[in-house]
N, C-alpha and C positions, 0 to 999 in steps of 0.2 A: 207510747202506750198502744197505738196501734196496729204493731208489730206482734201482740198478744191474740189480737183479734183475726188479724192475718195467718197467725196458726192456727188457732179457731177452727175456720172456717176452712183452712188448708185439710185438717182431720179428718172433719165432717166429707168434703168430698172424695177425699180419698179413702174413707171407711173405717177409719181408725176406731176401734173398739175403746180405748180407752178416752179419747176426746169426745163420741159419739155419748158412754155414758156420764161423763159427767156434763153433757149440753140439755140431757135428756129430762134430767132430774126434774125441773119441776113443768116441762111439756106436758098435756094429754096424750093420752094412750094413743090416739091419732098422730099425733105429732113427733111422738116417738116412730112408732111404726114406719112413718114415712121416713124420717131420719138414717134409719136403721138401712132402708134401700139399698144405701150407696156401700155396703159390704157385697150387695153382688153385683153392682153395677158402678165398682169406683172409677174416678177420675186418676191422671196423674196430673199433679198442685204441684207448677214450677214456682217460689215466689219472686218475683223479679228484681232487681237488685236497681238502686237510685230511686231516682224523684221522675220517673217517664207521665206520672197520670195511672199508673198501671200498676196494682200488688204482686197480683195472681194472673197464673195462665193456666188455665184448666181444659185435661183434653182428653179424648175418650175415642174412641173408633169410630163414633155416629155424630157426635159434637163437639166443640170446642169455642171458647171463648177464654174474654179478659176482662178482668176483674177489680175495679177499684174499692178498696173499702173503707169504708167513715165510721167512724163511732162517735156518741153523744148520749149526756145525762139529757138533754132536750130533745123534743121531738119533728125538732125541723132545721135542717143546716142551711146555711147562706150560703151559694159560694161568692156571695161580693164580699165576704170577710175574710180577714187575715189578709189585706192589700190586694183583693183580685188572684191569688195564689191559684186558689180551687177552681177559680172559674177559667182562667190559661190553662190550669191542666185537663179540666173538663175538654173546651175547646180544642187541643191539642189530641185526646185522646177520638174524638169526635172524628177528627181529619183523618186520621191513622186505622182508624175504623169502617171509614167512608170507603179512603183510599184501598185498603189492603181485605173489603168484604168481610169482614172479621164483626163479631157480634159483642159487642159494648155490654159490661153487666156491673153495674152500682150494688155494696151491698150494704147496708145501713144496720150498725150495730145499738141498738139501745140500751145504756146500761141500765143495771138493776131492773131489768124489766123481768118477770118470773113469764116461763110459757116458752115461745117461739119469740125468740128477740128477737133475730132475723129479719128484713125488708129487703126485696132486691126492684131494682129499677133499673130501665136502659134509658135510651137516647136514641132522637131519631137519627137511623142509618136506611140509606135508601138502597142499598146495592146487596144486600145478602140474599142469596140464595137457599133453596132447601130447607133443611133442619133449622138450619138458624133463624130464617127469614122467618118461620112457626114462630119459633121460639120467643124471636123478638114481636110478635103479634100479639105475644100471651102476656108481654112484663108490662107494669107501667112506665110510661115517662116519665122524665125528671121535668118537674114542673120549673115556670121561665114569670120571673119576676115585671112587672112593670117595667123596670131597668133594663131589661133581657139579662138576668143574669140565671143562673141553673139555682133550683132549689130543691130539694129533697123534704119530703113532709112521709117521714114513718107509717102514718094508718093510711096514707095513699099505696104503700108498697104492696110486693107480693112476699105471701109467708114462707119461709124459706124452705118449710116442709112442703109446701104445694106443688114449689117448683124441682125440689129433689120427687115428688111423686110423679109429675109430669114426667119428669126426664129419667125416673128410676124402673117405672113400670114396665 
């Protein structure tokens, strides 16, 4: 089902007029607006093929990043559940991120939410440079369990229009 959400979000950055309006529908006029951005400032949305940690590759002449995406009728994901699954690939995309300066972006899909469903989160990475090194200053972290396991909590996130506004302007 999250392959749905992966196009989604695939649309949106690439500008897709026909995904844009129907994500738009029950957004504020703001929220649209921002949305709308990415018609002159799109991305090209590779989606990546397997189980890497990794959906999307999203890349643009001044930025570029990767993309994992979750979705959930609740508003906070585990990754110690499903066997530790999310939290190796977490970690995994972590290292790869670390290693290769590449900017980490979580996007958290809430169903049946009306408005900006949208949440994005990073992960700390210490070695980005430039644009991205910003970029990632500006997203929240993936919050870290008691356990140390990664968590994801929705109303911690950044709204996905803020950050197409950021990066659209």
């Amino acid at each position: 089902m999250s392959s749905v959400y992966e196009r989604e979000l695939k649309g949106i950055l690439e500008g897709d007029e026909k995904t844009l309006s129907k994500i738009t529908k029950t957004c504020s006029a703001l929220e649209k607006g921002n949305y709308y951005l990415t018609q002159q400032k799109p991305f090209i949305v590779v989606r990546a093929a397997g189980s890497f940690g990794v959906d999307l590759v999203a890349l643009r002449g001044d930025i570029s990043f990767l993309m994992e995406i979750k979705s959930s009728t609740t508003d906070t994901l585990h990754f110690s559940s499903v066997d530790g699954k999310l939290q190796r690939q977490a970690e995994k995309m972590q290292r790869e991120c670390e290693r290769t300066k590449t900017l980490p972006v979580y996007g958290f899909r809430l169903k049946g939410h009306g408005g900006d469903s949208w949440r994005l989160f990073s992960m700390e990475i210490s070695q980005l440079e430039g644009r991205a090194k910003i970029l990632h200053n500006r997203l929240p972290k993936l919050g870290i369990s008691k356990n140390g396991n990664f968590i994801m909590r929705w109303d911690d996130g950044l709204p996905l229009s803020d950050f197409l506004m950021y990066l659209c302007r």
